[in-house]
N, C-alpha and C positions, 0 to 999 in steps of 0.2 A: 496601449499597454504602458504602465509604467514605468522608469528607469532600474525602478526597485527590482521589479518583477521581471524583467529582462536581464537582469545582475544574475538575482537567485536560479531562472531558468539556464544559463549560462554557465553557472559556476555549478551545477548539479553533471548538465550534460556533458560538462568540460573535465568533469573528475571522472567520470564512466572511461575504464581502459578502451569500450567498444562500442565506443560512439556508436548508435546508431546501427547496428549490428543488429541481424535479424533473429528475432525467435524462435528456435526449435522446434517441432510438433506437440513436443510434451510439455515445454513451458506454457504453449497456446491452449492444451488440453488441461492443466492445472490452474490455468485461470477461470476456463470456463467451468471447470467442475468449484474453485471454489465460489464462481458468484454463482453459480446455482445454488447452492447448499446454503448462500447470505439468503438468496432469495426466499428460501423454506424459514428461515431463523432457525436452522439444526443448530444446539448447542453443541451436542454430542459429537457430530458430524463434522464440523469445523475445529472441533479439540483435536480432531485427530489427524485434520492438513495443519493443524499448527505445532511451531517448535512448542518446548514446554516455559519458554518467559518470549515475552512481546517488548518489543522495545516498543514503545507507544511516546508516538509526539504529538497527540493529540491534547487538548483539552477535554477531562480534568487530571490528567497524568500529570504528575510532578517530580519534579527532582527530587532522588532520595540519593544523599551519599551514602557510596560505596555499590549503590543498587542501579545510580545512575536514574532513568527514564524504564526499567525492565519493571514490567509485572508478570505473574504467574499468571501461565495461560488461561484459566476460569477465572480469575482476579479481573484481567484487561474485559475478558467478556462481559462479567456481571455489571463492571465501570462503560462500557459501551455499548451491548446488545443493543437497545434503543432504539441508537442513531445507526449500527451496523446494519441491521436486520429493517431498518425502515424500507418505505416501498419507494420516497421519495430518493435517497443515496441508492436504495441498489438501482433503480429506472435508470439517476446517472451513469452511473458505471456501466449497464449495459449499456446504454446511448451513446455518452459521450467521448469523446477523444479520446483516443486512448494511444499512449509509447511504448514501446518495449525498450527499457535496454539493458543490454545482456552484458554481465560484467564477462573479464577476458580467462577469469581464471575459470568459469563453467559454473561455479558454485553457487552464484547469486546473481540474480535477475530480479527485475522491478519492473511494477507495471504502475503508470502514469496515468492516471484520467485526469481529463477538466470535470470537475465538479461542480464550479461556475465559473460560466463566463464571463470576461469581462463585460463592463459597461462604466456610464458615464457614474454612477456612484457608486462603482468597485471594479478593483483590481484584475477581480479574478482570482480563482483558486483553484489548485488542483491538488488531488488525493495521490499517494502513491504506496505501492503493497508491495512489500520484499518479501522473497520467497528466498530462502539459502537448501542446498540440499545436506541434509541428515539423514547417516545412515544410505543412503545412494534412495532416498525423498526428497522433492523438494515441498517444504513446509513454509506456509506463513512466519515470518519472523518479525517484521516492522512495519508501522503506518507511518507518516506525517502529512502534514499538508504544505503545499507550495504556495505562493509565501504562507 
């Protein structure tokens, strides 16, 4: 593993009020229900575990000032569906590694997959999906990737 990738892993888990903090039944049940619903490619169906703007740090997202990294929720989908909804990423995510950690204030939780593993010509990557609750929901709000 990288020094890089051991920074960024660090300084991610290092800012979570609750380290390490165990999942809830319902946070375990809203991830599973949303990678089932990736799994189908429901557009409809995912609009509606999601807030209505995606902060997206993905690629091809870009900075917009004043708008930051947000798109409107069918906006990020039409920009991602592709790669969301592939059979290759959601495989990962069912399969692979996966974190919970649960911020302290209740509101917001993240879920952490490797999406590749390291090796000798890469780093390694992982995906991570923010869920904040709206409305007493908790909804998709963020992707990015690690590093």
């Amino acid at each position: 593993m990288s020094l890089f990738r051991v920074f960024i892993f660090v300084a991610l888990i290092g800012s979570s009020p609750a380290r390490g903090a165990e999942p809830n039944q319902e946070m375990i049940e809203i991830w599973g229900q949303f990678l089932e619903i990736m799994s189908k490619g429901d557009i409809d169906a995912i609009v509606k575990r999601s807030a209505s703007e995606i902060d997206c740090w993905l690629w091809p997202c870009t900075y917009r000032e004043g708008r930051e990294y947000k798109y409107p929720v069918r906006e990020f989908y039409k920009i991602h569906s592709e790669y969301l909804f592939s059979k290759k990423l959601v495989g990962k995510l069912q399969t692979g590694k996966k974190f919970f950690v649960v911020k302290e204030d209740g509101v917001t939780f993240e879920v952490i997959i490797t999406t590749v593993e390291p090796n000798e010509k890469h780093d390694g990557l992982q995906t991570a999906f923010y869920f904040k609750k709206i409305n007493d929901k908790y909804l998709f709000s963020h992707i990015s990737t690690i590093p």
